[in-house]
C-alpha distance (Angstrom), angle and dihedral (degrees) to the residues before:
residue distance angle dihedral
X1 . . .
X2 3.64 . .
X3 3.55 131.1 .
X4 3.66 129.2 -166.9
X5 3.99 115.1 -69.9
X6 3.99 93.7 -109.0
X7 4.29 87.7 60.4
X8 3.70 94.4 39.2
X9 4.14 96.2 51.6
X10 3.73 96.9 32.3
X11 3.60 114.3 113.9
X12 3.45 121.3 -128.3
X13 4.18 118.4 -121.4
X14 3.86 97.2 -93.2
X15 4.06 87.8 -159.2
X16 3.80 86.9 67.1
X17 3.65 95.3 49.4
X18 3.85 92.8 56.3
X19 3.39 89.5 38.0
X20 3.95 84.0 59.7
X21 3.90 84.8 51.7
X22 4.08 97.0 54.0
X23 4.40 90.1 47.9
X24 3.58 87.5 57.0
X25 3.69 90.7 53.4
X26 3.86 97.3 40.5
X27 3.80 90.5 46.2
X28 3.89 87.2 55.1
X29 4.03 84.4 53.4
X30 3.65 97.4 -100.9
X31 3.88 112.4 154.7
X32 4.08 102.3 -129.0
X33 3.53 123.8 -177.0
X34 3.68 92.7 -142.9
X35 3.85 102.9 -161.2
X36 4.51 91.7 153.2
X37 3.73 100.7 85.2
X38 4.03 113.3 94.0
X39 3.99 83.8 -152.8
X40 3.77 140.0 95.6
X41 3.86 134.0 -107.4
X42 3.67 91.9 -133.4
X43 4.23 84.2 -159.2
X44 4.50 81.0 59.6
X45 4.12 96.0 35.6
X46 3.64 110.6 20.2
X47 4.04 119.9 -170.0
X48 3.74 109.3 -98.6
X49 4.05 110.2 -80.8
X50 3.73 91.7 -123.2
X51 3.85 95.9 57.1
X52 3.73 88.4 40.6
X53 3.88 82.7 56.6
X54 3.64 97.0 44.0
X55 3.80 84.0 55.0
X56 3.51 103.8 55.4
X57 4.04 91.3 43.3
X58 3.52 84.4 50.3
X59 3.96 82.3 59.8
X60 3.40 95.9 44.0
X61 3.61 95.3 54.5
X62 4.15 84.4 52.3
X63 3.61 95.0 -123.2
X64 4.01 95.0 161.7
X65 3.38 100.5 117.8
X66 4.14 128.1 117.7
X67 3.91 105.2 -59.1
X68 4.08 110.9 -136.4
X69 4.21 94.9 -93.3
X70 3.31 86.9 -111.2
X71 3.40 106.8 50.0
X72 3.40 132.8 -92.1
X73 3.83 123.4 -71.4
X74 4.04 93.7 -124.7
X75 4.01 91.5 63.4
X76 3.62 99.5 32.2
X77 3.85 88.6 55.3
X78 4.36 90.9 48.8
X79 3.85 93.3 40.9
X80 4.21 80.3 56.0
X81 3.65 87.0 47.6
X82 3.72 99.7 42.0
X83 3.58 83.3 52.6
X84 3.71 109.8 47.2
X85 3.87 86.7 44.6
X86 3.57 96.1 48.1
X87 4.33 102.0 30.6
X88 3.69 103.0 21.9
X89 3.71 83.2 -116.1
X90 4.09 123.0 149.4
X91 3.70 116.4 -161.1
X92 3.94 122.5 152.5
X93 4.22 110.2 -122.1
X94 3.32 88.5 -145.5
X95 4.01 106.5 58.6
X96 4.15 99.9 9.3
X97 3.29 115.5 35.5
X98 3.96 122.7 62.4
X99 4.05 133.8 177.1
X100 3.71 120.6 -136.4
X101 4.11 131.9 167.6
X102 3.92 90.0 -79.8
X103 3.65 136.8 -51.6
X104 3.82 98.6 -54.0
X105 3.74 99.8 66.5
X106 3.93 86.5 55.2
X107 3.41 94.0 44.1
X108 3.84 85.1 54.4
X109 4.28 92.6 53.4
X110 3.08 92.0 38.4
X111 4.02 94.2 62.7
X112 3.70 82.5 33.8
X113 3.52 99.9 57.8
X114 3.62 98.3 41.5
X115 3.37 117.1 33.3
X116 3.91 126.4 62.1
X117 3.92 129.9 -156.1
X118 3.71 108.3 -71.8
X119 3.13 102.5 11.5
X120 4.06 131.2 126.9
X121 3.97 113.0 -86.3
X122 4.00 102.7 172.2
X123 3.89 119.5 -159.2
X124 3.97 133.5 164.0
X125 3.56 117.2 -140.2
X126 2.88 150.1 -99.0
X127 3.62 89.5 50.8
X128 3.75 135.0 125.4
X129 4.08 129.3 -85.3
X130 4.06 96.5 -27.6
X131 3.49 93.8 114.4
X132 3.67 85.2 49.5
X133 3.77 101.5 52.4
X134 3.78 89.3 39.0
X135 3.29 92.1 58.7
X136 3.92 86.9 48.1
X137 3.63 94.4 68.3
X138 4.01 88.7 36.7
X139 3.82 85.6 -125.8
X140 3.82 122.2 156.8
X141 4.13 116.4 -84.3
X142 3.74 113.8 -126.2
X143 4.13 94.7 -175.4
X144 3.32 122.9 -173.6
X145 3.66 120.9 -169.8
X146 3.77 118.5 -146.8
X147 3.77 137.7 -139.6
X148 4.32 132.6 -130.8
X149 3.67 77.5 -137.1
X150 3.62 82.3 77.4
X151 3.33 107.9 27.1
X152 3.70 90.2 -99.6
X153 4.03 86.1 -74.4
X154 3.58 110.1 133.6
X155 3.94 119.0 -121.4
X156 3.62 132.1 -131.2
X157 3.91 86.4 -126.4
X158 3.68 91.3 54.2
X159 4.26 92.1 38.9
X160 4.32 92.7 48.0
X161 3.67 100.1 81.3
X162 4.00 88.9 40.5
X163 3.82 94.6 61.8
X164 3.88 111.9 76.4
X165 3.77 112.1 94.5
X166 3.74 90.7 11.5
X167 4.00 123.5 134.4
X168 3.43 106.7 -174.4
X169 3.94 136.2 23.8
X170 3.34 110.6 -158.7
X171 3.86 111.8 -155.3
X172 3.89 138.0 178.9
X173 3.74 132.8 -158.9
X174 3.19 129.5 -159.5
X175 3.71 78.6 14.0
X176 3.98 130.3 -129.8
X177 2.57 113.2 -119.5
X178 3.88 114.3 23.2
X179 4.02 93.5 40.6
X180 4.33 87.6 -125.6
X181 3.48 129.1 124.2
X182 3.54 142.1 -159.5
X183 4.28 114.4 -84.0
X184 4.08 104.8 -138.6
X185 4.12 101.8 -103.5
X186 3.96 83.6 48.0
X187 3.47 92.6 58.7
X188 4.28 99.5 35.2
X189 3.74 82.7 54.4
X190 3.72 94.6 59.5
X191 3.83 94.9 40.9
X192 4.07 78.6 54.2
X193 3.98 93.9 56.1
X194 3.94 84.9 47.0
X195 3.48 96.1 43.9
X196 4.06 90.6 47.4
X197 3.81 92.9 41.7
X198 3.78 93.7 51.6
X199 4.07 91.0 49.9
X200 3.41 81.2 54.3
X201 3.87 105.6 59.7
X202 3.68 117.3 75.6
X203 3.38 129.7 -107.6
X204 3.88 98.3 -90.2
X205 3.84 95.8 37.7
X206 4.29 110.9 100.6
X207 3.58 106.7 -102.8
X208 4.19 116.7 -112.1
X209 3.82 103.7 -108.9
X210 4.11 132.1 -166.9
X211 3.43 116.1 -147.9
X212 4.08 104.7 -163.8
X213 3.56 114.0 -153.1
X214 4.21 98.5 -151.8
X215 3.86 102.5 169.8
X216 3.84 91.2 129.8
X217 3.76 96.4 49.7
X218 3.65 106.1 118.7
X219 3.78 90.8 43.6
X220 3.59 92.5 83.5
X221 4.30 117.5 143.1
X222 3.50 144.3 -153.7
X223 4.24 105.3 -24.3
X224 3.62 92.0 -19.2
X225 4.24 111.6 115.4
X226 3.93 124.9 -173.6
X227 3.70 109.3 -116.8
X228 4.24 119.1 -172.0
X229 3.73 119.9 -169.6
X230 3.55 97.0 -116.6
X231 4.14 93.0 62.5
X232 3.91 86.7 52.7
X233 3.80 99.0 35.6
X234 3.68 118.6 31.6
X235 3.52 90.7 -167.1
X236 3.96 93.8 60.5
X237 3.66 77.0 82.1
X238 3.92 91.2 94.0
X239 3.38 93.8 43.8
X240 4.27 112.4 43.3
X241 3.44 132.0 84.9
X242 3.84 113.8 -171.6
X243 3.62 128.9 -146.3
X244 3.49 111.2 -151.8
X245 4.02 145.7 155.4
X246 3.47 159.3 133.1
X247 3.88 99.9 -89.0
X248 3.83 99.9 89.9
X249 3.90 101.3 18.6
X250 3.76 85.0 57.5
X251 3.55 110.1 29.8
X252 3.60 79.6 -117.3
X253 3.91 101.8 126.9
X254 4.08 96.2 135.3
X255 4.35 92.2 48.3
X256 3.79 92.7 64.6
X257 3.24 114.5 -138.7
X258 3.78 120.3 160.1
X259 3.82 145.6 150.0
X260 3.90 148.5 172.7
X261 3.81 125.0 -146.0
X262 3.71 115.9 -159.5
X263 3.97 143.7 123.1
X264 3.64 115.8 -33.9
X265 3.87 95.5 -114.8
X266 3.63 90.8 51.9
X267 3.83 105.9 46.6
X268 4.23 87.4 39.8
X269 4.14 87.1 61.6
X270 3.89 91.1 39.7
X271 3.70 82.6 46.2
X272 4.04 89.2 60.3
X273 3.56 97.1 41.4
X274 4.07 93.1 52.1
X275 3.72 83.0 50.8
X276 3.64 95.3 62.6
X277 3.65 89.7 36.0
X278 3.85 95.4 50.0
X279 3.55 96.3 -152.2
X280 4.18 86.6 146.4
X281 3.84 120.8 150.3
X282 3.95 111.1 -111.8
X283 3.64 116.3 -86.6
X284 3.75 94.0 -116.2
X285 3.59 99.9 42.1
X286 4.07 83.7 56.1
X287 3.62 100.0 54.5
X288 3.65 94.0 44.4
X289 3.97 93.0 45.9
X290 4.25 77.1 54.9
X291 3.65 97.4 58.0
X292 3.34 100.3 41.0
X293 3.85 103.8 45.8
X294 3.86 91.8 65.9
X295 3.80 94.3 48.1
X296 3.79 87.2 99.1
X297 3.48 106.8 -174.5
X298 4.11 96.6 45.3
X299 3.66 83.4 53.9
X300 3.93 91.4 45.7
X301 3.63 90.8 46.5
X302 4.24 93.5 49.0
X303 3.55 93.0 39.5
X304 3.98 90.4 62.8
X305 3.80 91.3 45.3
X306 3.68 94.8 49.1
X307 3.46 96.3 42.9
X308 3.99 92.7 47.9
X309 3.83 94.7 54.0
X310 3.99 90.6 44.8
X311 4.02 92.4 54.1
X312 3.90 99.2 41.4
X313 4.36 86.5 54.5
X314 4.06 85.4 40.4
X315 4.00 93.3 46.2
X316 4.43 92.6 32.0
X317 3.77 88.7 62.0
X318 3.81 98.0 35.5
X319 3.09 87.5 55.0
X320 4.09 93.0 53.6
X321 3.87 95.3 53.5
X322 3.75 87.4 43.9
X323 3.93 86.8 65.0
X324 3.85 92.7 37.5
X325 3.40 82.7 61.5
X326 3.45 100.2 50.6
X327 3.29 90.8 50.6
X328 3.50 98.4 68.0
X329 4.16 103.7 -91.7
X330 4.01 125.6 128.1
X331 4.14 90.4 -106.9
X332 3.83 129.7 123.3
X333 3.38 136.2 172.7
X334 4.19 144.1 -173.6
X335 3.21 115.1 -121.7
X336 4.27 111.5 -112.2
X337 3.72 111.0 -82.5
X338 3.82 104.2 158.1
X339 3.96 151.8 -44.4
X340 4.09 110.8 38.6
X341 3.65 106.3 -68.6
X342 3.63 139.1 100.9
X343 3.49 122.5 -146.8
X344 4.10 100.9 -147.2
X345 3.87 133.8 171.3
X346 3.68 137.9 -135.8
X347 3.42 116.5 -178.6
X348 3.80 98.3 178.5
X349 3.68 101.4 114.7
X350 4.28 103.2 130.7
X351 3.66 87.1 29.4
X352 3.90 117.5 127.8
X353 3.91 126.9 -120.6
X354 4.05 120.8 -136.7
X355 4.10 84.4 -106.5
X356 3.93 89.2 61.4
X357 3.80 89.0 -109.0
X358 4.05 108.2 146.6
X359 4.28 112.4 -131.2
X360 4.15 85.7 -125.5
X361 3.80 94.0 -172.8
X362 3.46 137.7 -16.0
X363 3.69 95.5 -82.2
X364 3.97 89.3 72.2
X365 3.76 88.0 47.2
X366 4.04 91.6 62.1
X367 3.83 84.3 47.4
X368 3.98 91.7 52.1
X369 3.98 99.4 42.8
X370 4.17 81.0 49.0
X371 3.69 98.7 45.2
X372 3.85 103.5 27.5
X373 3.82 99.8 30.9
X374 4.11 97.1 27.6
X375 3.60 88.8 -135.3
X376 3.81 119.3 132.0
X377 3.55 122.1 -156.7
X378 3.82 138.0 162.0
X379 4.50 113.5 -112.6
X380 3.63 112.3 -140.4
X381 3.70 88.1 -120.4
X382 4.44 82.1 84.2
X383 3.88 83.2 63.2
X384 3.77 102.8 55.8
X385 4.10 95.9 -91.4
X386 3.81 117.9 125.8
X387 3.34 125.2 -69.8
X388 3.80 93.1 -114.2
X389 3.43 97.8 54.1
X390 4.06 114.2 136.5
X391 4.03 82.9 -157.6
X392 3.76 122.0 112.6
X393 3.92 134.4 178.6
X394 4.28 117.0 -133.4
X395 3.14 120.1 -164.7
X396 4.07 129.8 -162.9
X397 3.82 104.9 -160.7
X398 3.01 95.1 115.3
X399 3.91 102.3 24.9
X400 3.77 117.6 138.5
X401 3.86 94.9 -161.8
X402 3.68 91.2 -166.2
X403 4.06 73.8 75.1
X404 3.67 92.8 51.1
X405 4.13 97.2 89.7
X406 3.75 88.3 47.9
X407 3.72 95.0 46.7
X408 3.97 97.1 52.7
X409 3.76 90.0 42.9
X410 4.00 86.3 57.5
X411 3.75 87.2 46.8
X412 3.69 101.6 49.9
X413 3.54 90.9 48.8
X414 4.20 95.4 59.1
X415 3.67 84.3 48.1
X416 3.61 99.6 50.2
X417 3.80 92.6 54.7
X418 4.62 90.4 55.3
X419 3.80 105.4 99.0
């Protein structure tokens, strides 16, 4: 029977559909290193102990009543705090900063409240969801596919004859799901094309705006250093709406707690569609998110934990495909920049199995390294790259790297037996 033309074209998550795959084989008893989900094992990364205080006090106190659609004052005023101390960024809580159930819902208005049918929504892939929400909105894609050459980061060279026409930019840094992020001069020359393209339109032309998703920022490693275009570009200002929350900072992805920053006109209509939408973080959650984002040292203190645990997994097993490849095998890897992924490479597609069977395309390679090498990991192809792409995103969120050892040996061995 049909359904409206938004349900019958939408494309399913393809990370839940493997994921579907890998339960069947752990619920037959199959040992999986499960490496897809973009998640924490709260028994591995557990929120910090104050917040998971401030929560259950929060409960106590029976604050689960309706939260103000925005979000209430109390968190929007320490998210602007936590902010400006922590980014150099100024935004008033009470007209540019609102609270929603994680980053997806703001994604969501975000889209919604800039972009209109038809029009120009441009992307690089891989990257997550923005073919999804584009498609949302039935807007136009403007894809652009990005290169290991640059970390999968997408260039102002490559972004300049993209921009005319275009409403929204949608940008990512540190990036989900290649763990990279954007170097300063990358990102001031971008800010410059939007900055120049902007001058550009007339006065009753809709202005080209960047909404940049930061939910990874403080998990920044080794030399690499978040950069956002309003800190390089004060004028960016007018033109950025950022994506932020509590869910990766935190390890605190099931408590949802998000928010955007932006100009006031543009967060006050996202503010009314939210409202109808009623995609609001729970009262409680909120008011313990607001006490414990200003307790500055517990946060200091967590943050160097977290981070510390996250880096040793993402350096362990860079580290491991490093020597693979040294060794001789088809593997690659980026070094760890930020977030928790790691942006790996298996260029075995053509290769033949020990049974005789031929690795046709890179489809059947994700099947082997699963089967063979019980090591689950999510293709590129889920995030809008080609189909044929040898690229693959790990993530450690749930990575006990007392595994790790055990896990490479498992993975050498499948690729010692391809011919």
């Amino acid at each position: 029977m049909k359904l409206s033309h938004l349900a019958e074209t939408l494309i399913g998550s393809e990370i839940i559909k493997l994921a579907a795959e890998i339960k069947e084989k752990q619920a037959k008893g199959e040992k999986i290193y499960n490496f897809t989900i973009g998640d924490f094992d709260p028994k591995v990364f557990p929120i910090p102990v104050e917040f998971e205080q401030e929560i259950i006090t929060a409960y106590k106190e029976h604050l689960t009543n309706y939260p103000p659609a925005d979000g209430i004052l109390e968190l929007r005023t320490a998210v602007g705090e936590f902010i400006a101390a922590r980014e150099g960024l100024k935004y008033d809580p009470a007209k540019e900063i609102v609270i929603s159930c994680g980053g997806r819902p703001i994604i969501y208005a975000t889209f919604r409240t800039i972009v209109d049918r038809g029009e120009k929504v441009i992307y690089a892939t891989p990257s997550w969801n923005n073919n999804h929400y584009t498609h949302f909105l039935e807007a136009e894609h403007v894809v652009l596919q990005t290169t290991p050459e640059n970390f999968f980061m997408p260039t102002a060279a490559e972004l300049k004859p993209l921009l005319q026409g275009a409403t929204l930019l949608a940008l990512c840094s540190p990036q989900n799901p290649t763990g990279t992020a954007f170097g300063k001069q990358q990102l001031e020359e971008i800010c410059d094309l939007v900055l120049a393209e902007n001058k550009r339109r007339g006065a009753d032309e809709k202005p080209l705006y960047v909404m940049f998703d930061q939910m990874y920022w403080v998990l920044t490693f080794g030399d690499t250093h978040h950069h956002n275009p309003v800190s390089l570009r004060p004028e960016m200002k007018d033109y950025t709406i950022f994506i932020d929350g509590m869910s990766k900072a935190f390890a605190a992805t099931g408590v949802r707690v998000g928010w955007a920053l932006g100009p006031a006109h543009v967060i006050g209509k996202m503010k009314s569609i939210l409202s109808h939408v009623g995609a609001w973080s729970p009262m409680a959650e909120q008011k313990a998110a607001a006490r414990y984002l200003v307790q500055t040292e517990n946060v200091d203190k967590y943050l160097a934990h977290f981070k510390g645990e996250i880096e040793e997994r993402l350096v362990k097993i860079y580290e491991g495909f490093d020597k693979l490849k040294k060794a001789g095998y088809q593997v690659d890897a980026i070094a760890p920049q930020a977030a928790i992924y790691l942006t790996i490479k298996f260029d075995l597609a053509g290769k033949t199995t020990a049974e005789g069977t031929v690795l046709a395309d890179q489809a059947a390679v994700t099947s082997y390294i699963l089967n063979e090498a019980k090591l689950a990991l999510v293709p590129f192809s889920a995030f809008g790259a080609d189909k044929a792409s040898p690229w693959y995103r790990l993530s450690v969120g749930t990575c006990v790297k007392e595994e790790i050892p055990a896990m490479f040996e498992k993975l050498e061995a499948a690729l010692a037996k391809l011919k």
